[in-house]
PDB file of N, CA, C, O and CB in Angstrom:
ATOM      1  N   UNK A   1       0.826  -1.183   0.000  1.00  0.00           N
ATOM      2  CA  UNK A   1       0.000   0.000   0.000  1.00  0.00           C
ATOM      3  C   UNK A   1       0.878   1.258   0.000  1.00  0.00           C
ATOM      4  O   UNK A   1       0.494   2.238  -0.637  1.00  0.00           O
ATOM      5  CB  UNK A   1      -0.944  -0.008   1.211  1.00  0.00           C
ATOM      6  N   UNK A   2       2.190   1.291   0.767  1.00  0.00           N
ATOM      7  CA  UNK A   2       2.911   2.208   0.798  1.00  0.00           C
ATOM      8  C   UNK A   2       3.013   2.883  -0.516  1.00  0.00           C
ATOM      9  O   UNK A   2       2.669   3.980  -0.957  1.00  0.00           O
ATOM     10  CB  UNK A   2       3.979   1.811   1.297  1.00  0.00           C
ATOM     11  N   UNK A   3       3.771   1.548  -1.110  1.00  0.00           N
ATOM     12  CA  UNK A   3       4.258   1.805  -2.055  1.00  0.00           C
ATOM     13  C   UNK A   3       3.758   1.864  -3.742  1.00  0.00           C
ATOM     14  O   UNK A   3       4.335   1.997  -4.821  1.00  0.00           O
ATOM     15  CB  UNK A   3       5.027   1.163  -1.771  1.00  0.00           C
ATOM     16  N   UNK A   4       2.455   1.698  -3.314  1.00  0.00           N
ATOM     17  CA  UNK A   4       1.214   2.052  -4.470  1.00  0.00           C
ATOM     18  C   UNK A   4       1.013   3.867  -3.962  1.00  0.00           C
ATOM     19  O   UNK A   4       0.793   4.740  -4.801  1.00  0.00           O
ATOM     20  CB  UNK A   4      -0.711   0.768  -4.130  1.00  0.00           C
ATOM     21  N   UNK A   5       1.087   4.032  -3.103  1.00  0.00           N
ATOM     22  CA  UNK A   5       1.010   5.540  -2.330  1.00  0.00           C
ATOM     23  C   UNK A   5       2.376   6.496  -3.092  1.00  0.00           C
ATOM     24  O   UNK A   5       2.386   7.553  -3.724  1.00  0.00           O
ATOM     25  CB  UNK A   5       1.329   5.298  -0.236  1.00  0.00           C
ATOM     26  N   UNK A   6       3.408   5.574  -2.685  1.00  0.00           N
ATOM     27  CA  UNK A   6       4.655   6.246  -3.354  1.00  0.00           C
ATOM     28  C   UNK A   6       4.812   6.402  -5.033  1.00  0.00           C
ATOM     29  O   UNK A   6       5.651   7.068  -5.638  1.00  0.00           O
ATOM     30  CB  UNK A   6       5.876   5.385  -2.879  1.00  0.00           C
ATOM     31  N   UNK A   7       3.859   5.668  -5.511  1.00  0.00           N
ATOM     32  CA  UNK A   7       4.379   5.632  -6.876  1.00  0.00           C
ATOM     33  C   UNK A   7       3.004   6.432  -7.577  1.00  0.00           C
ATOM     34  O   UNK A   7       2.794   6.431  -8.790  1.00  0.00           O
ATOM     35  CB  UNK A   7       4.766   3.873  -7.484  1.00  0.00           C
ATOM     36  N   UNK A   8       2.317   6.961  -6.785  1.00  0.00           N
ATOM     37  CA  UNK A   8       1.444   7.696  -7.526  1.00  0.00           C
ATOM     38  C   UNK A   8       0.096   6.435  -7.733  1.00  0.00           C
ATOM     39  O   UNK A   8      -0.865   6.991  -8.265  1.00  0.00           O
ATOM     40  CB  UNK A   8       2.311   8.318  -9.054  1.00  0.00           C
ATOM     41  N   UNK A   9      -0.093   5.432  -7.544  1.00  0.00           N
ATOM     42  CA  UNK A   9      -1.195   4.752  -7.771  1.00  0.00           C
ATOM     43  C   UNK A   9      -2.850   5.406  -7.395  1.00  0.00           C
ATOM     44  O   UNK A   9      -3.793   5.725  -8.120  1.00  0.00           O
ATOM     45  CB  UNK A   9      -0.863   3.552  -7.028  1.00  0.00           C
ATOM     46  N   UNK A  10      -2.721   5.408  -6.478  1.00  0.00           N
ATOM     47  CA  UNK A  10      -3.726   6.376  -6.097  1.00  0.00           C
ATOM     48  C   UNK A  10      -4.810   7.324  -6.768  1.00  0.00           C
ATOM     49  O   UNK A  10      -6.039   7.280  -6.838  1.00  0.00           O
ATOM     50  CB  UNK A  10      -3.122   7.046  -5.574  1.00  0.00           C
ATOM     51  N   UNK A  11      -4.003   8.052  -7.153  1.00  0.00           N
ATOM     52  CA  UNK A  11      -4.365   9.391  -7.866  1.00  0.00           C
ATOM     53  C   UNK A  11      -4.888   8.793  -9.202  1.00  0.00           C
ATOM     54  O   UNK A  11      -5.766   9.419  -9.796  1.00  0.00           O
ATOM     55  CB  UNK A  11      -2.995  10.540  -8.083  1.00  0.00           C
ATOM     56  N   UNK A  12      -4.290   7.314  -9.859  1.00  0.00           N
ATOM     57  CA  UNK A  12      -5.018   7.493 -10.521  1.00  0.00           C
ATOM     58  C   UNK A  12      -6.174   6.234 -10.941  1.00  0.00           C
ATOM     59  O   UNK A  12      -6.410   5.698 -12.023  1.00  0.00           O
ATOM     60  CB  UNK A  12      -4.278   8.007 -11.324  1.00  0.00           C
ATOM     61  N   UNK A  13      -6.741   6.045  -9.618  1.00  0.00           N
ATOM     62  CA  UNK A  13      -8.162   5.061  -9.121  1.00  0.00           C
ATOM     63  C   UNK A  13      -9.419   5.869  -9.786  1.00  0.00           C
ATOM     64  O   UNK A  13      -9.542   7.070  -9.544  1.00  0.00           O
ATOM     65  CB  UNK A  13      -8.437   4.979  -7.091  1.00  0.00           C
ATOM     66  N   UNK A  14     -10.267   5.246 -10.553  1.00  0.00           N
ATOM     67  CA  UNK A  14     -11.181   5.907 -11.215  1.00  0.00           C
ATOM     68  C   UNK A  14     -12.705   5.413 -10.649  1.00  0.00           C
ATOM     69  O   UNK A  14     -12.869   4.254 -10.269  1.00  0.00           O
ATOM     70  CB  UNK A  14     -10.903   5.660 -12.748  1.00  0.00           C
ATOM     71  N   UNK A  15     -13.558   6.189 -10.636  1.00  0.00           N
ATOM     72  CA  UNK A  15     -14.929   4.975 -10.490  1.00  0.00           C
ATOM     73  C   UNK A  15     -15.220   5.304 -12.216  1.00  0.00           C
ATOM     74  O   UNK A  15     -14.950   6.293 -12.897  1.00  0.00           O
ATOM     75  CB  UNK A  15     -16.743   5.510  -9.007  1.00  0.00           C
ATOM     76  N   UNK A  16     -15.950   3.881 -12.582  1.00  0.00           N
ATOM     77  CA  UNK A  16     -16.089   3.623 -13.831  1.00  0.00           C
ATOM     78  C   UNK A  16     -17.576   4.043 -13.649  1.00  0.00           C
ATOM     79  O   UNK A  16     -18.353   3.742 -12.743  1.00  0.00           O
ATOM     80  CB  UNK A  16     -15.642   2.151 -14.382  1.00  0.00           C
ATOM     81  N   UNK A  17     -17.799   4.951 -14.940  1.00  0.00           N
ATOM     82  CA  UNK A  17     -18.801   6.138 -15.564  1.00  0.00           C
ATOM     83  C   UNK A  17     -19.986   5.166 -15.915  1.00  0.00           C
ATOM     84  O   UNK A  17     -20.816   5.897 -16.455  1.00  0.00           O
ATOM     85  CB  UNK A  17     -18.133   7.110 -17.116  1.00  0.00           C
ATOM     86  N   UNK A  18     -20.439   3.992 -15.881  1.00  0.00           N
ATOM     87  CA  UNK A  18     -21.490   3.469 -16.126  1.00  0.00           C
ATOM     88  C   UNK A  18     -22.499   3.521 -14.940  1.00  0.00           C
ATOM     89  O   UNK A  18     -22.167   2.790 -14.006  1.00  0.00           O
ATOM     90  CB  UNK A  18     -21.187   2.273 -16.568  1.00  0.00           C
ATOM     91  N   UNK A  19     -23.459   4.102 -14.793  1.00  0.00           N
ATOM     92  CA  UNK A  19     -24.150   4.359 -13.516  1.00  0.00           C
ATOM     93  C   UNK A  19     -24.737   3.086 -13.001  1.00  0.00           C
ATOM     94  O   UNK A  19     -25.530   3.232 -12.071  1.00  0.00           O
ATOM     95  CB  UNK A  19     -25.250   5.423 -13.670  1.00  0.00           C
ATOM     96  N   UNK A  20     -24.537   1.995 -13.369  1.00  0.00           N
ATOM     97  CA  UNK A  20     -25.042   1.147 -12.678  1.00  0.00           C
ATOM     98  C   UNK A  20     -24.279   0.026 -11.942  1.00  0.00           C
ATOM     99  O   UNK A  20     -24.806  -0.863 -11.274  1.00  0.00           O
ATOM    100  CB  UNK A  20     -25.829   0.747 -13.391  1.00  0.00           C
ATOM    101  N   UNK A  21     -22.336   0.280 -12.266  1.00  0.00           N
ATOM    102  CA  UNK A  21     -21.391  -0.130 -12.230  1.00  0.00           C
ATOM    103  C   UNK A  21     -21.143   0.676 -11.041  1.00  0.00           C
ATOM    104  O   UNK A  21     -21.535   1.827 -10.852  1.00  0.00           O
ATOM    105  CB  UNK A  21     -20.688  -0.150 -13.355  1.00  0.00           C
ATOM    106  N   UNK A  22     -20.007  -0.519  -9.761  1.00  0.00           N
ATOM    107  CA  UNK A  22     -19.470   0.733  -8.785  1.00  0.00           C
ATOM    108  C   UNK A  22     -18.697   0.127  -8.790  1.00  0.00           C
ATOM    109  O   UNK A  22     -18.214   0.056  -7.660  1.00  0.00           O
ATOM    110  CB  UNK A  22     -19.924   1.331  -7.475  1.00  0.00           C
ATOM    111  N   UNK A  23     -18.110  -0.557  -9.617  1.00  0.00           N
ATOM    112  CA  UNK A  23     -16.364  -0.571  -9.894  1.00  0.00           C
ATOM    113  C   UNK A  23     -14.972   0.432  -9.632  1.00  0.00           C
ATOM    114  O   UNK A  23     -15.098   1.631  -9.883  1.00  0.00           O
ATOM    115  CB  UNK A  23     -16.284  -0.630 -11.226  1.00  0.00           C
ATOM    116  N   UNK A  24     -14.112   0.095  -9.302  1.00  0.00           N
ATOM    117  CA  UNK A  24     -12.929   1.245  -9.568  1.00  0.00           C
ATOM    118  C   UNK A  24     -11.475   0.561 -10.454  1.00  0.00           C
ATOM    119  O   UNK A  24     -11.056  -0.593 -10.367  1.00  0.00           O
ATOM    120  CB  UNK A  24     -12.343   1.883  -7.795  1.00  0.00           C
ATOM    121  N   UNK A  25     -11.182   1.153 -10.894  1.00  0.00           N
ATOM    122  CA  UNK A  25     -10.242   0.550 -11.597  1.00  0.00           C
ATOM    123  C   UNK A  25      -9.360   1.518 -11.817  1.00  0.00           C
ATOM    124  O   UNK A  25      -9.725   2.666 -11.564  1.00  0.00           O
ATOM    125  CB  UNK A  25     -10.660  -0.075 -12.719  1.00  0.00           C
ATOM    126  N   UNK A  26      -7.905   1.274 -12.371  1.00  0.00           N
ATOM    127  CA  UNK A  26      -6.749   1.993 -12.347  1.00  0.00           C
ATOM    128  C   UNK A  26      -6.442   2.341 -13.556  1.00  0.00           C
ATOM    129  O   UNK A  26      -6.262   1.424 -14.356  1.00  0.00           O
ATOM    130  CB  UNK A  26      -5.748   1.395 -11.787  1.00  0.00           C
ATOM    131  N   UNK A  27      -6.296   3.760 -14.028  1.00  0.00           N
ATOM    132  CA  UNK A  27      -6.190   4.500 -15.427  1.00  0.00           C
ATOM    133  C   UNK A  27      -5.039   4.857 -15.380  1.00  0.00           C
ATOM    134  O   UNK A  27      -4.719   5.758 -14.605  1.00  0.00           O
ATOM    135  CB  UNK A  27      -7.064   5.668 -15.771  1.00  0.00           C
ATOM    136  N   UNK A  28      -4.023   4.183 -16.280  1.00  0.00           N
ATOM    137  CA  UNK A  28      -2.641   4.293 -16.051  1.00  0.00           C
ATOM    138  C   UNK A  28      -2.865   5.756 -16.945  1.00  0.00           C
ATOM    139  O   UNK A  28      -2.518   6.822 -16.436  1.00  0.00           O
ATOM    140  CB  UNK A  28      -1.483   2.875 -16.629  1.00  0.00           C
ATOM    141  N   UNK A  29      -3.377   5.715 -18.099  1.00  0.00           N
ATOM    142  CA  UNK A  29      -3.089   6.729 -19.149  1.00  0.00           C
ATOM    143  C   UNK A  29      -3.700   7.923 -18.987  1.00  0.00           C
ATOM    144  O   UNK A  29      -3.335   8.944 -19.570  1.00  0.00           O
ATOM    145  CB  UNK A  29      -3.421   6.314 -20.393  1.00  0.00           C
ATOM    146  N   UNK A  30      -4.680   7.856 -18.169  1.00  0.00           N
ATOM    147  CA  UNK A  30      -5.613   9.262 -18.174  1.00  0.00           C
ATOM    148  C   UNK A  30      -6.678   9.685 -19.064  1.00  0.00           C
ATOM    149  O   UNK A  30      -7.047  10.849 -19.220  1.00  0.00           O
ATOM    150  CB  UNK A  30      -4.840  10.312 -18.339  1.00  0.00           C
ATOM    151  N   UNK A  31      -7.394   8.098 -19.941  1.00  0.00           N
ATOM    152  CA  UNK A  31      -8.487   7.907 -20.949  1.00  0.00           C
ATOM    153  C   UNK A  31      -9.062   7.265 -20.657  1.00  0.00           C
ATOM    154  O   UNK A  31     -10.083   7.144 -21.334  1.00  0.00           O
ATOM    155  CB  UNK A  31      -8.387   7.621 -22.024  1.00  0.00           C
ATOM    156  N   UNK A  32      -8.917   6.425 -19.555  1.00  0.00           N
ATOM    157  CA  UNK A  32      -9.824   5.250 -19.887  1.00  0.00           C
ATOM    158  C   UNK A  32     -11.240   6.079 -19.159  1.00  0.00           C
ATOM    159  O   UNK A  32     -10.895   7.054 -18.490  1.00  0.00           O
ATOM    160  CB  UNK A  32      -9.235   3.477 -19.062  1.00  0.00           C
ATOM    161  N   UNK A  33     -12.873   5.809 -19.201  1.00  0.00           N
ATOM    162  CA  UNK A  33     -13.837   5.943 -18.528  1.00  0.00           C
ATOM    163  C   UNK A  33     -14.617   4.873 -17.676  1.00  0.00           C
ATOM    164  O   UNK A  33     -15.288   5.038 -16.658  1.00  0.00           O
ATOM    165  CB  UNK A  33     -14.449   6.425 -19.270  1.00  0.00           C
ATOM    166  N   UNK A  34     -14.279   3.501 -18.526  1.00  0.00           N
ATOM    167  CA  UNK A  34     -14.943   2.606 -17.800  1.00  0.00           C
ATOM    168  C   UNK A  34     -13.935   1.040 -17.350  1.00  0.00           C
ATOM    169  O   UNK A  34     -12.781   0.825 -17.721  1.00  0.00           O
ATOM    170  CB  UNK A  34     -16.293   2.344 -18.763  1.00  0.00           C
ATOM    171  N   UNK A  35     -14.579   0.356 -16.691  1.00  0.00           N
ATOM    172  CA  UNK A  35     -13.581  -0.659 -16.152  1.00  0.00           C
ATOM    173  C   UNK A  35     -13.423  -1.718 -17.208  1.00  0.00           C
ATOM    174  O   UNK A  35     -13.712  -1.247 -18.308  1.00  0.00           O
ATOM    175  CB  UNK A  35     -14.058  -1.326 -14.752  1.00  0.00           C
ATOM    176  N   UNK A  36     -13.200  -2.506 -17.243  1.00  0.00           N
ATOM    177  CA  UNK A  36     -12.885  -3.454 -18.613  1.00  0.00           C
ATOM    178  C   UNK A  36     -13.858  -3.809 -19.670  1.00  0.00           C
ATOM    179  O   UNK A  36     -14.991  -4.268 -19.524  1.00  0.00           O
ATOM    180  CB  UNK A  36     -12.480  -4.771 -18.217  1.00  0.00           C
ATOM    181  N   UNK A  37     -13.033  -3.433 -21.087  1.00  0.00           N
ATOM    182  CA  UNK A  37     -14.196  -3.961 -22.257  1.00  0.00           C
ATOM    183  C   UNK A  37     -14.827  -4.922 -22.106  1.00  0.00           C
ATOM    184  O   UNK A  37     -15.563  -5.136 -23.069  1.00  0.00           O
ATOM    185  CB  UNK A  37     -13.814  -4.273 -23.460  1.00  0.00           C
ATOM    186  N   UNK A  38     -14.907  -5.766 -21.180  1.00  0.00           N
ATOM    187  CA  UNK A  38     -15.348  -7.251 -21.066  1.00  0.00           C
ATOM    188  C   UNK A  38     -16.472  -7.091 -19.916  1.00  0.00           C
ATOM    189  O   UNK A  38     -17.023  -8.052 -19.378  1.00  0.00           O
ATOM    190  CB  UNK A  38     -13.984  -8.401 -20.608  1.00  0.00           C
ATOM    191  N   UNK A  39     -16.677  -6.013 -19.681  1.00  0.00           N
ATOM    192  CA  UNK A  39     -17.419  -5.534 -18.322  1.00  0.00           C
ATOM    193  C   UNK A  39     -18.545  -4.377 -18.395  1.00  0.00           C
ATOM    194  O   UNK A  39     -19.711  -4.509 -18.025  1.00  0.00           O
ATOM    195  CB  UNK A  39     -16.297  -4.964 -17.326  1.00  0.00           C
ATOM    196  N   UNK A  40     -18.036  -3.370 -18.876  1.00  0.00           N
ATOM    197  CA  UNK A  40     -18.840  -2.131 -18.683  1.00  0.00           C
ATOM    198  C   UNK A  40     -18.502  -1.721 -20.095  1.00  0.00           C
ATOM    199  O   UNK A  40     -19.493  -1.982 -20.778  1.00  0.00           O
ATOM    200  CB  UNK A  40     -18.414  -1.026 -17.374  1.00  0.00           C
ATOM    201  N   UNK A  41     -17.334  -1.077 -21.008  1.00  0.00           N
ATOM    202  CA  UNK A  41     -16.885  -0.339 -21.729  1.00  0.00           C
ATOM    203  C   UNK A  41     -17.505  -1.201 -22.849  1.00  0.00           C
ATOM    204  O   UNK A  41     -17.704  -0.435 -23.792  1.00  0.00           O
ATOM    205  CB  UNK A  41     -15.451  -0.008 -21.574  1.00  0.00           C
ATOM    206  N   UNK A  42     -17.764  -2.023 -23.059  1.00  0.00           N
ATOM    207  CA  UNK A  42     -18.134  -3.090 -24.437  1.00  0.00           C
ATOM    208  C   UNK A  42     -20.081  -2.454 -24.326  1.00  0.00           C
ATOM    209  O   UNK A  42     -20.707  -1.950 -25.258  1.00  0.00           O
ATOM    210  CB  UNK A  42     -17.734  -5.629 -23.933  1.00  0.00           C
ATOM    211  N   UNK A  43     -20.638  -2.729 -22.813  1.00  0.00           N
ATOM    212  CA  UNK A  43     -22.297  -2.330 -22.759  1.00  0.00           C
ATOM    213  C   UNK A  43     -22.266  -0.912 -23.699  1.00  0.00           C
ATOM    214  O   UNK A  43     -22.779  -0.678 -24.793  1.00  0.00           O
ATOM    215  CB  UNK A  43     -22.993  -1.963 -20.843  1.00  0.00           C
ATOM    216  N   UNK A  44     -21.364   0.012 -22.709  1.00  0.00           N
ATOM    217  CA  UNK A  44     -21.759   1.200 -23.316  1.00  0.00           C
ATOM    218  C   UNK A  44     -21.458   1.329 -24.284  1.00  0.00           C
ATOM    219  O   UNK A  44     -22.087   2.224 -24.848  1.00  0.00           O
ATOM    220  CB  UNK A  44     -21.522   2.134 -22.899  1.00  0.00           C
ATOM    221  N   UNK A  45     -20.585   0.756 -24.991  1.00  0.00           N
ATOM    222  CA  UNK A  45     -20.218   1.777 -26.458  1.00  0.00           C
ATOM    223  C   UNK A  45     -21.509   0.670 -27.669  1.00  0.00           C
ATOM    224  O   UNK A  45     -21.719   0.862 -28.867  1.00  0.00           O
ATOM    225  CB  UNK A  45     -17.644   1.592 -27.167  1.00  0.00           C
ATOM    226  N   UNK A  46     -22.032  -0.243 -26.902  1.00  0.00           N
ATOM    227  CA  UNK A  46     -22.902  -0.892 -28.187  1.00  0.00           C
ATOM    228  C   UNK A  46     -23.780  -0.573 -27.586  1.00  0.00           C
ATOM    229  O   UNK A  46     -24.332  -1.632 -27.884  1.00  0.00           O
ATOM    230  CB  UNK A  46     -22.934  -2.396 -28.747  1.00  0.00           C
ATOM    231  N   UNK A  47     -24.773   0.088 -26.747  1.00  0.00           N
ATOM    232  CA  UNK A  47     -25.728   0.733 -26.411  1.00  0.00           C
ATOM    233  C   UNK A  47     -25.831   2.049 -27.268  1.00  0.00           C
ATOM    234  O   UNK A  47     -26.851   2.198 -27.941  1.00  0.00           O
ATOM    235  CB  UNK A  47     -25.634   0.886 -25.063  1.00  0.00           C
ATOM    236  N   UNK A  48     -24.876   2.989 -27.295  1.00  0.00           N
ATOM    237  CA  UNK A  48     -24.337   3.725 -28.096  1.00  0.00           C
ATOM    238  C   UNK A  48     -24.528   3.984 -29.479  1.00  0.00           C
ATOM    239  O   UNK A  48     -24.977   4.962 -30.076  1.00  0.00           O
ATOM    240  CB  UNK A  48     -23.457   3.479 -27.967  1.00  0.00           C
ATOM    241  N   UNK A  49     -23.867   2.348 -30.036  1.00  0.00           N
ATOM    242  CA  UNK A  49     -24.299   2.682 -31.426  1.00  0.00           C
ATOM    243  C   UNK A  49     -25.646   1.969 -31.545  1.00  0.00           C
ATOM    244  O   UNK A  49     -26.213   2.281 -32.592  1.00  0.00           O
ATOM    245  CB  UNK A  49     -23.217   2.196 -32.593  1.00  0.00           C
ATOM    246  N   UNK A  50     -26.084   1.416 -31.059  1.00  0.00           N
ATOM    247  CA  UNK A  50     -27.589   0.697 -31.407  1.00  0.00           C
ATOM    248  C   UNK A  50     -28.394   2.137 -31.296  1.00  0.00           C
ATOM    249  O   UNK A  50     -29.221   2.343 -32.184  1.00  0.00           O
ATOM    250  CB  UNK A  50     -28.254  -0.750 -30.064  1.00  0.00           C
ATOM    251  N   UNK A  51     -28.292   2.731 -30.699  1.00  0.00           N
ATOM    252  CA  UNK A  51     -29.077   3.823 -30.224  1.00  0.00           C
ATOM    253  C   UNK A  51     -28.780   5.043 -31.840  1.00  0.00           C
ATOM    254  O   UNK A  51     -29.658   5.663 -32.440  1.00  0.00           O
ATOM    255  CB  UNK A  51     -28.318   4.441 -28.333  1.00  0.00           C
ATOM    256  N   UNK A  52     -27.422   5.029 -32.113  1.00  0.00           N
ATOM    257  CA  UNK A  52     -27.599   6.064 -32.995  1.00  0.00           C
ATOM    258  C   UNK A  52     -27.874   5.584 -34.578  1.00  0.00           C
ATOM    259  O   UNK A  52     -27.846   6.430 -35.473  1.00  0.00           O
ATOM    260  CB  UNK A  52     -26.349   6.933 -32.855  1.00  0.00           C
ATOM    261  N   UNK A  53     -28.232   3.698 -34.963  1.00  0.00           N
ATOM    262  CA  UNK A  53     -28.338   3.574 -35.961  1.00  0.00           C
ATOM    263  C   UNK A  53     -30.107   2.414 -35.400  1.00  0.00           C
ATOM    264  O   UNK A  53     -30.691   1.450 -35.896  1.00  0.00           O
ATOM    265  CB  UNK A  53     -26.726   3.068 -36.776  1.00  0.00           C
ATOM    266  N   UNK A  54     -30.261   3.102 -34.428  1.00  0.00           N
ATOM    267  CA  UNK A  54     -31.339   2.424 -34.633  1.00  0.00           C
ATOM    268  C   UNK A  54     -32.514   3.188 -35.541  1.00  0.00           C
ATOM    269  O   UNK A  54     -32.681   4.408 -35.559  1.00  0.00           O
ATOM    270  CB  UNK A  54     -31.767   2.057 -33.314  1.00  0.00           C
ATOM    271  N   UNK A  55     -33.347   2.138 -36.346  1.00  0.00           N
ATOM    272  CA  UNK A  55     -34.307   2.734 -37.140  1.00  0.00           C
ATOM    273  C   UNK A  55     -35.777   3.165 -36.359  1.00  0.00           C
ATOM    274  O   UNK A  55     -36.212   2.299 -35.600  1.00  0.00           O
ATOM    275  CB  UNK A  55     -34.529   1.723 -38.282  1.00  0.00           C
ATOM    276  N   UNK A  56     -36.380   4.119 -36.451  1.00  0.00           N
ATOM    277  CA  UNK A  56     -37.319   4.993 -36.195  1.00  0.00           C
ATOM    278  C   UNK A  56     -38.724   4.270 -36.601  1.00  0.00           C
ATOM    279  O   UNK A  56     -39.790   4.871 -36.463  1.00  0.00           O
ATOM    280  CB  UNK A  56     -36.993   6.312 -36.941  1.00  0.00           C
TER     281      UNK A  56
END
């Protein structure tokens, strides 16, 4: 723990942006929004496009 403290880990613990998710996960890069494509980031982005090519 120290040494997740010392190396900056911390700072960059995210809660993942899917509101129904209370995950946290670690954003090495400073892009990511949600916790793994296999989890949350795969729902939203095909919710996403279903939504913007869905037909009327």
């Amino acid at each position: 723990m120290l040494q997740a403290y010392e190396n900056g880990i911390f700072s960059k613990v995210k809660y993942c942006e899917n509101p129904t998710c209370l995950a946290l996960f670690v954003d090495k890069k400073g892009k990511r929004k949600w916790c793994p494509m296999s989890v949350c980031g795969n729902r939203v982005k095909a919710r996403k496009h279903y939504d913007k090519n869905k037909l009327v």
